[in-house]
SELOBA-401587 format. One record per residue (C-alpha): x, y, z; residue number from 1. Coordinates in steps of 0.05 Angstrom, whole numbers. Example, Ala and Ser with C-alpha at 12.3 -4.5 7.8 and 13.67 -1.06 7.14 Angstrom:
2
> 246_-90_156_1
> 273_-21_143_2
This chain:
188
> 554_-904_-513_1
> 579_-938_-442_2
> 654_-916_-461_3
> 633_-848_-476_4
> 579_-836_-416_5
> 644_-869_-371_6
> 696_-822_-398_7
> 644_-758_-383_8
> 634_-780_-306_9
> 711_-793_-301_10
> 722_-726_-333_11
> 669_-693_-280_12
> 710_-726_-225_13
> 782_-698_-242_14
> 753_-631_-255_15
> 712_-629_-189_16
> 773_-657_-151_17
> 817_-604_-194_18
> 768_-548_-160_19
> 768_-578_-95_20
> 846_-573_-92_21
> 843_-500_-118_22
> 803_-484_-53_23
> 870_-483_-11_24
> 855_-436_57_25
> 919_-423_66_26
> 939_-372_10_27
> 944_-306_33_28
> 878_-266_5_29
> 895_-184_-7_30
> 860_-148_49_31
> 791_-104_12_32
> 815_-33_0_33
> 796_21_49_34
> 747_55_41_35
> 745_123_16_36
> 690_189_21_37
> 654_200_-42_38
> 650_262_-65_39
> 593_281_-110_40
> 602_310_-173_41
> 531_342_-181_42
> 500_391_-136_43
> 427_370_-128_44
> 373_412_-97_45
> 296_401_-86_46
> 250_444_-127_47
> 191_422_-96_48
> 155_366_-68_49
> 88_340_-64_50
> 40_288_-25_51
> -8_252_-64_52
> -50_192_-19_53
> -55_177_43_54
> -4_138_83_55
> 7_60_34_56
> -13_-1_73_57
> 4_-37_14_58
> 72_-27_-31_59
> 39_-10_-102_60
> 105_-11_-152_61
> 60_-6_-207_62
> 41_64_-188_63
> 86_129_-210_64
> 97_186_-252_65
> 78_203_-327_66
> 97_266_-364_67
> 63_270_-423_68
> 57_358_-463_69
> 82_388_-403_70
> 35_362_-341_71
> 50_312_-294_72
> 6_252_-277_73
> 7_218_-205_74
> -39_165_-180_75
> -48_146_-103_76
> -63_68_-82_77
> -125_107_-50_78
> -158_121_-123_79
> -137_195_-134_80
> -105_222_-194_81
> -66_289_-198_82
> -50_330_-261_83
> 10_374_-244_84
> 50_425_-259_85
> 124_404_-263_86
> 151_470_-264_87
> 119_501_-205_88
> 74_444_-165_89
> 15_461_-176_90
> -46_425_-183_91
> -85_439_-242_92
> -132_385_-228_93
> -153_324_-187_94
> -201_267_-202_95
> -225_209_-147_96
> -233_143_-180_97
> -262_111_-114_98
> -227_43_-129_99
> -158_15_-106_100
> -110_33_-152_101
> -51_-28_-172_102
> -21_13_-234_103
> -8_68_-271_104
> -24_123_-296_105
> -6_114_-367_106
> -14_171_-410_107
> -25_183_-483_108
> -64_209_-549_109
> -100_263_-481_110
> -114_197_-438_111
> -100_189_-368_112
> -105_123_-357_113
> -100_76_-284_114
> -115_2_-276_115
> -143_-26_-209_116
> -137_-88_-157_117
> -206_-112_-181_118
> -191_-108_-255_119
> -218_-48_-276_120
> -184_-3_-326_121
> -204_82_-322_122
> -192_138_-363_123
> -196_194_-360_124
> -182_256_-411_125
> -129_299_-399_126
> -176_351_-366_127
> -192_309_-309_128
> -269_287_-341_129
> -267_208_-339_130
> -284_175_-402_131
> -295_96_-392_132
> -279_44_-340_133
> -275_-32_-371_134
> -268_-97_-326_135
> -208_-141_-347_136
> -219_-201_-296_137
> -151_-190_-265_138
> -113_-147_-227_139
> -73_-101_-276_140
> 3_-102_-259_141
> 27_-47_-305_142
> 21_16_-321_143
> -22_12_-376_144
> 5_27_-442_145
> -30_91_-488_146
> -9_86_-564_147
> -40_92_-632_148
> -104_89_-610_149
> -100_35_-553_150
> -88_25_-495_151
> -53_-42_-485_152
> -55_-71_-401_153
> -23_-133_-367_154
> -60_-170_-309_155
> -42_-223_-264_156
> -80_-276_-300_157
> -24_-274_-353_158
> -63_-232_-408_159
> -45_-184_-453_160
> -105_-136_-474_161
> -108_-78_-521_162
> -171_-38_-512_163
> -204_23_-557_164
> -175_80_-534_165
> -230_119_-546_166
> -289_69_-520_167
> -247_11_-464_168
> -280_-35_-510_169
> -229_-100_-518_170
> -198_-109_-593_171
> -154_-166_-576_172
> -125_-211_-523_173
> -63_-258_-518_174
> -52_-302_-452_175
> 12_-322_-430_176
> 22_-389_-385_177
> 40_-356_-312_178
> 87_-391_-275_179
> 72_-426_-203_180
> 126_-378_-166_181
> 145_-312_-203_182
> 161_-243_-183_183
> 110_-192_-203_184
> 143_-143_-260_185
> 117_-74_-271_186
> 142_-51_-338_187
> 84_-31_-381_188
């Protein structure tokens, strides 16, 4: 075991000294290529734009867009929700949740559904009437997920819920061991 453990840490010394010697800073290096204008290959023009919120004191990546049978679903950090038209902008309806919003929407089986900083989880139908609200105990970090009849969030605390889609009530749960430093992920 001594003759073998002796042989690696000789080993790790030649190649280390082999790497060392490759380092030479006198070989002449190419010179980076110039650089060139891009041209793009793809006209691109705005259709329309829209505003949806007030100006974000905090960075919410959990918050976007869902298409789901033709409409468009936005949430602000400031609670609202917006059903919209993709083809022309227009709103065909609104609903205030009067919460901070972390995540979502998440859309599925005509749910509308948002997660918040306090650990709430909202739907709404895909009319704008809200349906439930159920407390998770943590801040949800992903849009929350709307298939086959549940609708399956992440929070903070490491857990993994699926809720009735059609009640919020909790079916199962699975917790994951969070690590001391991590970066948050927002992938539902």
């Amino acid at each position: 075991m001594r003759f073998t453990r002796s042989a690696l840490v000789s080993a790790c010394a030649a190649s280390l000294l082999l790497l060392v010697a490759g380092c030479d800073k006198d070989d002449e290096v190419d010179p980076p290529a110039e650089l060139v204008d891009l041209v793009p290959g793809i006209a691109v023009a705005k259709l329309w734009d829209a505003n949806l919120g007030g100006d974000a004191e905090t960075l919410r990546l959990a918050l976007g867009l869902a298409l789901d049978s033709g409409t468009l679903y936005a949430a602000s950090r400031d609670g609202e929700i917006e059903a919209i038209d993709p083809a022309t902008s227009k709103t065909r309806w609104t609903a205030e949740t009067k919460a901070d919003l972390s995540a979502g929407p998440g859309v599925g089986g005509n749910l509308v559904v948002v997660g918040t900083n306090d650990g709430d989880v909202i739907a709404f139908d895909t009319t704008g009437k809200r349906l439930w609200k159920t407390d998770v105990k943590g801040e949800v970090l992903a849009a929350p997920l709307v298939a086959d009849g549940r609708v399956i969030v992440r929070t903070v605390d490491g857990r993994l819920r699926s809720l009735d889609a059609a009640t919020g009530k909790e079916q199962w749960s699975a917790e994951e061991p969070v690590p001391r430093l991590s970066l948050r992920g927002t992938a539902p």
